[in-house]
N, C-alpha and C positions, 0 to 999 in steps of 0.2 A: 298077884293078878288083880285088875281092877274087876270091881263092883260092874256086876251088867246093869244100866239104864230101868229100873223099872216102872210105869206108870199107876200111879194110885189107880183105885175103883171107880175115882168120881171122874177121874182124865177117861177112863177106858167109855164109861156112860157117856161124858161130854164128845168122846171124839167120835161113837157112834150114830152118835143123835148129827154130828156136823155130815157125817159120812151120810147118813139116809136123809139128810138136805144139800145133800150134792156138794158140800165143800168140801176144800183138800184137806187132809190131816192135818192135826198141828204136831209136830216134832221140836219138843223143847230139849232134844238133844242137839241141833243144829243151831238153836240159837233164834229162827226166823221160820215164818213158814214157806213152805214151798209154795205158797198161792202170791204170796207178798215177792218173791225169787224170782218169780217169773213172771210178773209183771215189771219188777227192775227191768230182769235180762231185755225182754221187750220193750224198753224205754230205752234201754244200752245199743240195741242194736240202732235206731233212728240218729243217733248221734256217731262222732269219730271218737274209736275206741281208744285213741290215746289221751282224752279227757280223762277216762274212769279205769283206773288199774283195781279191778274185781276182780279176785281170785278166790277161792274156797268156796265153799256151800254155806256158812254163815254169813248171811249178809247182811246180819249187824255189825261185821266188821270190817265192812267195805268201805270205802272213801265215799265220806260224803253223806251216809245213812247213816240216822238216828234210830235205835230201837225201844218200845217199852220193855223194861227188864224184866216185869212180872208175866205179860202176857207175850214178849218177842215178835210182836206188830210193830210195824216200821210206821215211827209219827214223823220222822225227818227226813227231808231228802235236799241235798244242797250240791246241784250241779254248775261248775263256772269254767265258760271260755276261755281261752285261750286269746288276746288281741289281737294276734296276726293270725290266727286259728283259722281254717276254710268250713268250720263245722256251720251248717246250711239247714237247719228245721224246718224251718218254712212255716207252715200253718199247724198249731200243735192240737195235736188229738188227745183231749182230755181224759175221754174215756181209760187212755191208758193208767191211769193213774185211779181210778174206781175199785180196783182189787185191793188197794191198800186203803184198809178199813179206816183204820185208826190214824191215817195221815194228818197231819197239825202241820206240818213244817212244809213247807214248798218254795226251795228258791233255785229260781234256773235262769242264770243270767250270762251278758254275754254271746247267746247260742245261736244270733242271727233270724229270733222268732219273728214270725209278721203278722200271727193274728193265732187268732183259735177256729178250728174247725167247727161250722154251725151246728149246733146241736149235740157239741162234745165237748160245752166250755165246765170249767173248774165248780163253776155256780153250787152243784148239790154236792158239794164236800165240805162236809164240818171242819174248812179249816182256819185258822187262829191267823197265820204267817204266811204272803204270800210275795213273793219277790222275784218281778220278771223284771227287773231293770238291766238297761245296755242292752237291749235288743232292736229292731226292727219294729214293733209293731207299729202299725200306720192304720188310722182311721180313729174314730168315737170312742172314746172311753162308753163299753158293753153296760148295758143297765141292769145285766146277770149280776153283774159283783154286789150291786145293792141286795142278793139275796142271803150272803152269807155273813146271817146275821151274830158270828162266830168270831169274826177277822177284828183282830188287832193290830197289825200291823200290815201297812199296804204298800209296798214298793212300786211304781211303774216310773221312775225318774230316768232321763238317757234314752228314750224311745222320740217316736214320728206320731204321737197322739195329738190330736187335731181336731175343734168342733167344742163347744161348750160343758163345760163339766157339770153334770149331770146332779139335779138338788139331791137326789134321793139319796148319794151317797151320806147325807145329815144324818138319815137312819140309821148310818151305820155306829150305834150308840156306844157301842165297845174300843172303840179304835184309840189306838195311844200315838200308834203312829200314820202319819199320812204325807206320803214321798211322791209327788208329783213334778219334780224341777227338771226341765230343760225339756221341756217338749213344745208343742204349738196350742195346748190346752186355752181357750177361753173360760175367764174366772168373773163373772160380773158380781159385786156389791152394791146394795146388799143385799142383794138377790140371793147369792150365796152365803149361806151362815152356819157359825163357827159352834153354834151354843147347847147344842146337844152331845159335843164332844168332851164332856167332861174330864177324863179320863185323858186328854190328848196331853202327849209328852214331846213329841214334835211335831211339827208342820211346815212341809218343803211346800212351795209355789213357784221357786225362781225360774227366770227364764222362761218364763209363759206370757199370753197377753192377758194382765189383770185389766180390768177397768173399774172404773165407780168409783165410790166415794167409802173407805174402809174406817170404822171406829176405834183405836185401839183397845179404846172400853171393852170392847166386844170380847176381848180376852180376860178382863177383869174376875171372873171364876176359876180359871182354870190355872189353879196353885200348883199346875204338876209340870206345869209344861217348861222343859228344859231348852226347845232348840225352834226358831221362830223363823223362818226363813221367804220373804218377800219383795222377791226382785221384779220388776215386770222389764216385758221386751217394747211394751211402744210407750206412750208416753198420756196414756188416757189414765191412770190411776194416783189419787192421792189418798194417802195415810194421813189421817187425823190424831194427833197425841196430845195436843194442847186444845182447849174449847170445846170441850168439857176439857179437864186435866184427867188424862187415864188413872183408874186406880186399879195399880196391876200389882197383884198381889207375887207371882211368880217369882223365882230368883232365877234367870235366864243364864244357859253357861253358850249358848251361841245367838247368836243376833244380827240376823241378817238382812238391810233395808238399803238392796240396791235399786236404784232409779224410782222411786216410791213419792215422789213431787211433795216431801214431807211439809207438812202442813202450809201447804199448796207454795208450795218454795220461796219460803219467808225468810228462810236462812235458819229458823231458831232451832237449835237443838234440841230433841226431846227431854223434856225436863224429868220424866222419870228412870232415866239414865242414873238421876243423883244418887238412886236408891239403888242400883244394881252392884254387886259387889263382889259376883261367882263367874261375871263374862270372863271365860275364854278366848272367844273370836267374836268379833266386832266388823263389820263391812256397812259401811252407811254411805258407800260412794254414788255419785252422781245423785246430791239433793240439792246443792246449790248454798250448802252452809257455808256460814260467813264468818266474819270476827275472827279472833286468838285460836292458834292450834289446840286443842281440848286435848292438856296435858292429864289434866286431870283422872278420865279416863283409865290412862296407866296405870295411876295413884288409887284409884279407888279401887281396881280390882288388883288384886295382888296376883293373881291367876292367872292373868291376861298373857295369852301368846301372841295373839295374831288381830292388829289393827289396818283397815283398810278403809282411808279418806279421799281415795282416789278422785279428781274429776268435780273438788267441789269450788268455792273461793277462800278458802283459807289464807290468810294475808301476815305479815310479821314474818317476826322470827318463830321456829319451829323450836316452841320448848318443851321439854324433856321433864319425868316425874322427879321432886326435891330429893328423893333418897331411891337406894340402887334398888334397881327389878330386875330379881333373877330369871325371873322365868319370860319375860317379853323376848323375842324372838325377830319379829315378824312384822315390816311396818312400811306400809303404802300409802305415802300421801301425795303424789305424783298428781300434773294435773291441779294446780292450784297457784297460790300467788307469793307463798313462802320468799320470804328475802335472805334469809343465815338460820347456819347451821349452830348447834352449841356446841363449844370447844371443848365440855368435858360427856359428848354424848358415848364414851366408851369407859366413863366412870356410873355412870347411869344406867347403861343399858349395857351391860359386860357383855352377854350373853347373845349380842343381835347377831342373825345369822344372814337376814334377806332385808334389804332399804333401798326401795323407789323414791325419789324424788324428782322422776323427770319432769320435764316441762314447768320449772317453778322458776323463782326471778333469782336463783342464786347468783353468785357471784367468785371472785378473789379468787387464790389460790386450792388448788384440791386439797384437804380438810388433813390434816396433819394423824388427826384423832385417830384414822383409819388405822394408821401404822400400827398400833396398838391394840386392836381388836384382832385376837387371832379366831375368833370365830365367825368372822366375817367371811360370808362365801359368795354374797351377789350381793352389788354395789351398780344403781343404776343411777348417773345424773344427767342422763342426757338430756337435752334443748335447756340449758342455762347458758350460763355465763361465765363459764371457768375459765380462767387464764393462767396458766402454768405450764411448765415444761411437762413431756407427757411420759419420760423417766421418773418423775417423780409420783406418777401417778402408779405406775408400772411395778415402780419396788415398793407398793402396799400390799404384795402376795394376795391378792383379789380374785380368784378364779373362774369368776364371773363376772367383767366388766363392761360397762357399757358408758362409755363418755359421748355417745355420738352429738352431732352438734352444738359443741361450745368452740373454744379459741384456744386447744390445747398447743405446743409448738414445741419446737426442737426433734430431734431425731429419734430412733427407737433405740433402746440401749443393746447392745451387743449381748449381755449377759440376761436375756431374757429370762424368769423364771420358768419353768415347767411346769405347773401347776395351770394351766389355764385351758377351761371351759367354752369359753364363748369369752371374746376379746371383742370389742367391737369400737372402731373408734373414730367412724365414717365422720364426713364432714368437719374438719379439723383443720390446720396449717400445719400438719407432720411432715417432716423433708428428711431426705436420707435414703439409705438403700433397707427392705425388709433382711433382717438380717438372721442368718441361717440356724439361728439359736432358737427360732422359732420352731424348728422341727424337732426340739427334742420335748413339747409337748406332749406326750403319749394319750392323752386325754383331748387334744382339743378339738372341738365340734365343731364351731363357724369363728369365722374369721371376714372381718369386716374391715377393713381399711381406705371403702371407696370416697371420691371427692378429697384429697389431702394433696402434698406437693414429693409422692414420692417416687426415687426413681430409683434405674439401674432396672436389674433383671429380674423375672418370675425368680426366686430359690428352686432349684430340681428339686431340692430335698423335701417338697411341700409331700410327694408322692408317699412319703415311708407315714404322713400321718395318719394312719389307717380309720382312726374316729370320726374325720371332719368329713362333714356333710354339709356346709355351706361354706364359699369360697368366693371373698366381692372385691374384688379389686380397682371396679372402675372408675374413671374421672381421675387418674395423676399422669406420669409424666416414665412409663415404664416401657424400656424398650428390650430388644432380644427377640427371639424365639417363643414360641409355645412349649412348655413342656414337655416332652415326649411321655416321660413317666405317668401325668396326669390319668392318660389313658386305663392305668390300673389303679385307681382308685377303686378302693372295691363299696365304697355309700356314697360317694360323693352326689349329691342333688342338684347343687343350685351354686351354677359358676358364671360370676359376669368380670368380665377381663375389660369392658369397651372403654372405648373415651381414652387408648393408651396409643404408644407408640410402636405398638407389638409390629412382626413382619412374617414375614416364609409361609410356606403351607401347615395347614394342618393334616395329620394322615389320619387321626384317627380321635375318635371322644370316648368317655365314660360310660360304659355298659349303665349305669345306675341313673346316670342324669335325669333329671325332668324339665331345669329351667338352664337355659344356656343363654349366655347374647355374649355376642363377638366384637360388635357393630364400633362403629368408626377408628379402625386400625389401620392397616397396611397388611395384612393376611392376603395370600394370594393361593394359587395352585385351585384344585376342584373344587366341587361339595362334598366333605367334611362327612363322615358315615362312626357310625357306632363300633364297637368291636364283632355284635352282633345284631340280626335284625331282629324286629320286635321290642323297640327299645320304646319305653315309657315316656319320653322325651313329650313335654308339655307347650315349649317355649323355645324357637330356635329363632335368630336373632343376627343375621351376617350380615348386615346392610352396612353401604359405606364404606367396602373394602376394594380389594382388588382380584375376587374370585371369579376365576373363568370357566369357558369351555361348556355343554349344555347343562339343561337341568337334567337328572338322572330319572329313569323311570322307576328306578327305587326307592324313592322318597316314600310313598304310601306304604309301604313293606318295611321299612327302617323305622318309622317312626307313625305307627297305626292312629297316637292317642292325639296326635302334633295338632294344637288346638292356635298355634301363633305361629307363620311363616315369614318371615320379614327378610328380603333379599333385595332392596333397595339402591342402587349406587355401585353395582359392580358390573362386570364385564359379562356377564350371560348372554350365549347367542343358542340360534336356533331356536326351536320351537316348542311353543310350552307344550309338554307330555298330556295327551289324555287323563295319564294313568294318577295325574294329580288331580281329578274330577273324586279319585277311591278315599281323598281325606274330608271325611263327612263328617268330623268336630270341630274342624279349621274357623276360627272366626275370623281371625286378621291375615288376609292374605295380600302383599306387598313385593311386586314385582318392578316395580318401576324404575326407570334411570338405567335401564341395561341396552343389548343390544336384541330383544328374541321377537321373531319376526314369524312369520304364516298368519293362520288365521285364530281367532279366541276359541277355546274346545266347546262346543254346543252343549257338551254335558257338563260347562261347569254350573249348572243349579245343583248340584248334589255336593258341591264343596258346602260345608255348615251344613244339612239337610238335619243332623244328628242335633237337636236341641236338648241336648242331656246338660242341666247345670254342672259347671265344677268348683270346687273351691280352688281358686286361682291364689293360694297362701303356700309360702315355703318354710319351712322347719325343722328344728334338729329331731330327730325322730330318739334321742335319747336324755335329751336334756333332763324331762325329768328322772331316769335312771342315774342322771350324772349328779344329782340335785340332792345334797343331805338334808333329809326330810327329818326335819326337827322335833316332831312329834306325829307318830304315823296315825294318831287318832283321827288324823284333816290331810290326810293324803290326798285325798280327793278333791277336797275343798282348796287345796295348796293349788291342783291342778289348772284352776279355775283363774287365778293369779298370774302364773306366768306368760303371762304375755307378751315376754321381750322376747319369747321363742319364736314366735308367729311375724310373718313378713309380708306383708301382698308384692306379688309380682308387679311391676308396672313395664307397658309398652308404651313405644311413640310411633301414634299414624297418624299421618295427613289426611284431615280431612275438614272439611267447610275452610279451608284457605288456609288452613294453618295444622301446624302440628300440636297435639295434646298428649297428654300422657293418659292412659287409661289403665288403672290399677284395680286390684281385686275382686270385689263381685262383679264391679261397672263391667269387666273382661266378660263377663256370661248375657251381656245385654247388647256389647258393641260390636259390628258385624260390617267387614268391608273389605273390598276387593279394588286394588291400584295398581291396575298396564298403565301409567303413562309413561309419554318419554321412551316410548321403545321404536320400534321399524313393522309394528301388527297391522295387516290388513284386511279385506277382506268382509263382510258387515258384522253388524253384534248382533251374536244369534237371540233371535226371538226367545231363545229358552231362560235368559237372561231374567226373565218377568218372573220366573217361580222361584227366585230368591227371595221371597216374600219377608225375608227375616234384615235384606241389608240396608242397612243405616249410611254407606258412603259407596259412590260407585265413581270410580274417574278411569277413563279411556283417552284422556288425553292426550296429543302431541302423539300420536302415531299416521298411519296411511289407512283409515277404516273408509270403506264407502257404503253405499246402499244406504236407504231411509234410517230412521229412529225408529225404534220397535215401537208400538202401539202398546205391548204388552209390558213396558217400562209401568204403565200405568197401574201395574198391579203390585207395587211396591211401596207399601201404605206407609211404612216404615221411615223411607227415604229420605236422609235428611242433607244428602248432599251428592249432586249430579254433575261431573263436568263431561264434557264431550266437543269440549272446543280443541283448534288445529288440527282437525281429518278432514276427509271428501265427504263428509255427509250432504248428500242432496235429499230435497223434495221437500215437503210442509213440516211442521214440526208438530206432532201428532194433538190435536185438542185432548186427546183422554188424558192427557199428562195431569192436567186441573186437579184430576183426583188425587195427587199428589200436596196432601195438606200438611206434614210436615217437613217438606222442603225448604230449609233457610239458603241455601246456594247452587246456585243452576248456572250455567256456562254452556251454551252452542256455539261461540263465536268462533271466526274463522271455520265458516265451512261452504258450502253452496247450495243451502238451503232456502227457499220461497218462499214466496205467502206470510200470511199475519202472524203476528208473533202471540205470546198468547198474557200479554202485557195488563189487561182488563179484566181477569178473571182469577181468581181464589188466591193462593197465595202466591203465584206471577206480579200481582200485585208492585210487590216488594222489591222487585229487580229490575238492574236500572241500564242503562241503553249497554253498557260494558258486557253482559252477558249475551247479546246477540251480534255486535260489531262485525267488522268484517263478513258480514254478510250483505252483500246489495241487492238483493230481491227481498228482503224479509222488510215488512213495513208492521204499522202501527207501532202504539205505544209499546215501549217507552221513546221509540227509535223517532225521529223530525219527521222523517217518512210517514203520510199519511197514506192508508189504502182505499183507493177511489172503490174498487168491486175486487171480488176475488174472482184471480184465473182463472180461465177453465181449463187452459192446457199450461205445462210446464214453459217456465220460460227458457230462453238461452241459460246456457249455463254461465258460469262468472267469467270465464276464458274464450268466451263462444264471439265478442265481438272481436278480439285480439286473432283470435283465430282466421272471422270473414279477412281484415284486413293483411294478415300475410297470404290467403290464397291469393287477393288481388295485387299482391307487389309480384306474387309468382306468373301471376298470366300477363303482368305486365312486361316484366322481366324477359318474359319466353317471348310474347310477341315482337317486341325490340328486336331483343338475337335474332327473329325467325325474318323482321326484313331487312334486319343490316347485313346477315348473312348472304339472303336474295339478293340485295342492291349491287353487294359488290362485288358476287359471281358474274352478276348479268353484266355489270358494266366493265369489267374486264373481257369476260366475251364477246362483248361487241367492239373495242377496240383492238382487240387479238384477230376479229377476220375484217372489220372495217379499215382499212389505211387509211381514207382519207379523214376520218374523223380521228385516228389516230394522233394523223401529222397535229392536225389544229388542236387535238388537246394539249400535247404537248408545249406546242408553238403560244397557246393561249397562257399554260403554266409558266414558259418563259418567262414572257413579256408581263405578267402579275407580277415574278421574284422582280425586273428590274426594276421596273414601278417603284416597289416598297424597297427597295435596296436606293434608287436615288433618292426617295424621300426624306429614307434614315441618312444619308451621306448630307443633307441641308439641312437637316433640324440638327444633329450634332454641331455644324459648322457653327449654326446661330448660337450656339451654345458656348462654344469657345469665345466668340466673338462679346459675348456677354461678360465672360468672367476676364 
């Protein structure tokens, strides 16, 4: 039988004296106290309880909690989201966490936090560790935190903090670490300074807006510091490392100096690099370094996994350390001027696992070397100059490839390997059919084959890929059907088919989609609907087909989020639905070249009304799970790199006279609406003006009448107006002036008055072709000068064509009205008069013999001639 629990004399005294000051017991047979429990459970219930599996009454042995062992006060508490997780804190109440005395540890990340309750921030807790990173919080870094004069390490990196960072943090003389990277933080130097942090072992800044002028000296004391990280987001900051020459004592195992205008972009490498010989990771992209590939680098740190030269001028050939490096990994020099590779970089670097080199001047055949590197797993050379069959590139077991635009050629080989991640091999000279070997990829994500010369049919078997979430086929020469299968795709994201020779209806799309474009096919039959409504769909794209019949009023129910409508060049009739007024994130709406006629919905000011930005980027949502992460110490930092994951959507609208393509963020700023070319009548409702967000408006080539709204003027935006070929009559509105950035304006053809508005702001700039076909419109630019303005409307353009057929009609009628008289009356009177009867007849006689002997002499004379 066990021993019962018993508490010394001094427990029984201490726990009395806690009880007549109102604290809970302490029970060091449970492990924790029940004061410390239930402040948890109270911080468990705010969150989704499938974070934290707490069970038992010892709650030092719960996920997540650190306990002291002597005293069973909980000093740690490390709670983390879930990515796709709905858990929603919102504003966090600090206070919660004030029961637990002895807290040291606080890390709550992930949890969707957006700030802290006023007057219940963290501030009076003695704690050491505090890490709210990957949240939400949006506003000032709090000037509470400078009071915990305690904290050693500081996490807020992966949040919406915003506003200049705050000097007093300097006080914070204990700090080893300070993690501020990826937010909106303002860092001015050397207003801000580093030199009271002795003690500091890293320091994150990246991806913030640094400015000023930074010393590297400035770190010259600080012999502890491991991990150096200094990226800015605009282009206002330079690092000084040469003039003084830093004397940095530190041996640095990360070092991070992206965009940093190093020593104001001279090209020179920092020379105290010669001394470093513990770097692990290296990122010095975007300085504008110049000269020889700094092989050296490799050489000198034995350590080194991960080098990233992205974005600078690097020129030559790309060499490689003289003897093998096991441990290098990882190498990004993409973005630069490189001309060849070395032929023995897989006796050098056995061990590479990831190699960027796009956009560099390479050349020749794809690199033989590859074949022999079996730990090669992403290989990217896209925008060079390769020229080789694209089989041979293929059977390098590469599982991540990207060749997009060089001069790859020849066909795809039938015996595809299985092994592939993301293949990508757009813009090429690849001809042949996609061949059905491709669907025993069990793994593959995206698939890129657009711009090449290939044909023949979609594979059905693309449907059994159940990985792939990006599918780009467009710009070859691919005819058939639509897949039917596609439709179950159970991730598929982001499908562009266009530019092919596709045909037949579509019945059905990809419950998952976001980005679609169909556009310049032969696709016929209706509008195209999801399996179910509510679909995510960002990008729908059917222009230039041959789809009929009206627009559905289920559009805004199908597709809630549809930020891109482009229906251009098909057969649409009837009349555009109200019920498309309900898509209020639509930026690009494109109707034009069909057949839909009534009048324009007065409520469309509420299409775009929703100015919510979006990232207009598509992506494999698993690449990095697919991704052999080489060393999981820089998981995150690996994150930071893959870039070839990420894609901007691009659309094509017409507008200022031409078409443009408008990609990625530019999608959250470009805002336009195009009826032309259809049968719309009817005027353009005034309501028209409170689109105050669009940037292209054309109503072109339809039957629109009634004036120009006045309220057009309230479109500050506007940078491109047609409204030529309709009945537009009357003046054309002066408030329009206030339209200052309009580059292209067009009234012509219509039957509109008065002065044009030729002399004034940026009317200016437009030349007689924008008002033409109008004959009442005078002044500049038009030859027509204006003697005075009207005071009443004039005829309209048809209005003299008009006077002149009444007058052919009363001419017309009067004629009839006395040839018919004449020659009632004059048959009447010879019908009861006989004698005037006899003599007209007798008169008609004697006229025929007349002209009957004269014709009998003038023939004779005629004979007599010949």
């Amino acid at each position: 039988m066990s021993r019962p629990c018993t508490p010394s004399p001094a427990l029984v005294v201490l726990s009395l004296a806690m009880m007549i000051c109102g604290a809970p017991s302490l029970s060091r047979c449970e492990g924790c106290r029940h004061q410390d429990r239930t402040a948890l459970m109270d911080f468990r219930s705010k969150i989704s309880y499938e974070l934290l599996y707490w069970s038992g009454r010892n709650c030092c042995e719960w996920q997540g909690v650190a306990c002291n062992s002597r005293t069973g006060r909980v000093t740690g508490l490390e709670v983390t989201g879930f990515e796709d997780d709905s858990t929603y804190i919102g504003l966090l109440n600090g206070s919660m966490f004030l029961p637990l005395q002895e807290l040291r540890s606080l890390s709550l990340t992930g949890l969707n936090i957006t700030g802290c309750i006023p007057g219940a921030e963290l501030s009076i807790m003695q704690l050491e560790t505090l890490d709210i990173s990957g949240n939400a919080i949006n506003g000032a870094v709090s000037t509470n935190i400078c009071n915990m004069k305690n904290l050693q390490d500081l996490h807020l990196r992966d949040n919406m903090l915003f506003g200049e960072l705050p000097s007093c943090i300097g006080n914070l003389t204990s700090l080893r670490v300070l993690d501020l990277s990826n937010n909106l933080l303002t860092v001015k130097f050397p207003y801000f300074s580093f030199t009271n942090f002795k003690y500091l072992v890293k320091l994150s800044l990246g991806n913030n807006n640094l400015e000023g002028n930074l010393l590297l000296s400035s770190f010259s004391n600080h012999s502890q510091l491991r991990c150096l990280e200094l990226a800015s987001s605009g282009n206002h900051f330079t690092l000084q490392t040469e003039n003084p020459t830093a004397k940095f004592s530190a041996q640095l195992e990360v070092l991070i100096l992206r965009n940093c205008n190093l020593n104001r972009n001279s090209g020179i490498i920092p020379s105290f690099l010669l001394h470093q010989h513990a770097l692990e990771v290296i990122d010095m992209s975007n300085n504008n370094l110049s000269g020889c590939f700094p092989s050296w680098l490799i050489e000198n740190n034995t350590n080194l996994s991960y080098l990233i030269m992205r974005g600078n001028s690097f020129s030559g050939p790309l060499s490689v350390p003289s003897k093998v490096h096991n441990e290098f990994q990882y190498l990004d020099a993409s973005c630069n001027k490189i001309t060849k590779l070395p032929i023995d970089i897989n006796i050098t670097l056995p061990n590479l696992v990831f190699l960027n080199l796009s956009g560099n001047y390479l050349e020749g055949p794809f690199p033989s070397a590859f074949a022999h590197m079996v730990r090669l797993f992403t290989v990217d050379l896209s925008y060079n100059y390769f020229q080789d069959n694209i089989g041979v590139a293929c059977a390098a077991s590469i599982s991540n490839l990207f060749l997009s635009s060089n001069s790859f050629y020849g066909s795809l080989p039938q015996d595809l390997y299985n092994i592939y991640f993301h293949l990508l091999l757009n813009d090429n000279r690849v001809t042949g059919e996609i061949p059905e070997a491709i669907c025993d990829s069990d793994f593959l994500s995206a698939i890129d084959f657009s711009n090449n010369e290939l044909t023949g049919s979609i594979p059905a078997c693309l449907y059994t890929l159940t990985s792939l979430s990006i599918l780009n086929l467009r710009g070859n020469s691919l005819d058939g059907s639509f897949p039917s299968g596609i439709c179950n795709y159970p991730i598929l994201e982001f499908l562009d088919v266009s530019k092919n020779n596709l045909s037949g209806p579509i019945h059905c799309l990809p419950k998952t989609l976001q980005y679609l474009h169909l556009s310049k096919n032969r696709f016929n039959g209706t509008f195209p609907f999801p399996l179910s409504m509510g679909n995510d769909l960002h990008t729908l794209d059917l222009g230039q087909n041959r789809f009929s019949g009206v627009l559905p009023r289920l559009i805004p129910k199908a597709f809630p989020k549809l930020r891109v409508l482009l229906l251009e060049r098909n057969h649409f009739e009837g009349k555009i639905p109200n019920e498309i007024c309900h898509l209020t994130y639509l930026c690009l709406l494109d109707l034009s070249h069909n057949r839909l006629s009534g009048n324009i919905p007065s409520c469309l000011s509420n299409v775009g009304s929703d100015d919510e930005l979006f990232d207009f980027q598509y992506s494999d949502r698993n690449a990095l799970t697919n991704y052999v992460v080489p060393s999981g110490s820089y998981k995150d930092l690996l994150a930071q790199y893959n870039s070839f994951i990420w894609h901007p959507d691009k659309e094509e609208f017409m507008t200022k006279s031409r078409k443009d393509f408008y990609k990625g963020e530019a999608l959250n700023y470009m805002y336009g609406v195009d009826f032309s070319s259809n049968q719309l009548n009817g005027s353009i409702p005034e309501s028209i003006g409170d689109m105050k967000w669009l940037r292209a408006l054309n109503f072109s080539d339809n039957y629109l009448d009634g004036s120009i709204p006045q309220s057009l003027s309230n479109l500050s935006k506007l940078e491109s107006l047609d409204l030529s070929h309709n009945n537009l009559a009357g003046q054309i509105p002066s408030e329009l002036v206030a339209l200052q950035s309009l580059e292209v304006f067009s009234v012509a053809y219509n039957n509109l008055y008065g002065p044009t508005l030729g002399t004034k702001g940026q009317f200016i700039t437009f030349d007689q072709r924008s008002y033409e076909g109008n004959p009442y419109l005078c002044g500049p630019p038009l030859v027509k000068g204006c003697s005075m303005p009207p005071s009443t409307p004039p005829p309209e353009e048809h209005g003299e064509d008009d006077d002149d057929q009444v007058g052919d009609i009363i001419l017309f009628g009067c004629s009839a009205m006395f040839y018919l008289v004449g020659f009632w009356t004059s048959l009447g009177v010879l019908y009861f008069k006989t004698s005037w009867r006899w003599s007209w007849f007798s008169g008609v006689d004697r006229f025929g013999d007349f002209v009957m002997v004269k014709f009998l002499v003038f023939t004779r004379k005629i004979r007599r001639t010949n």
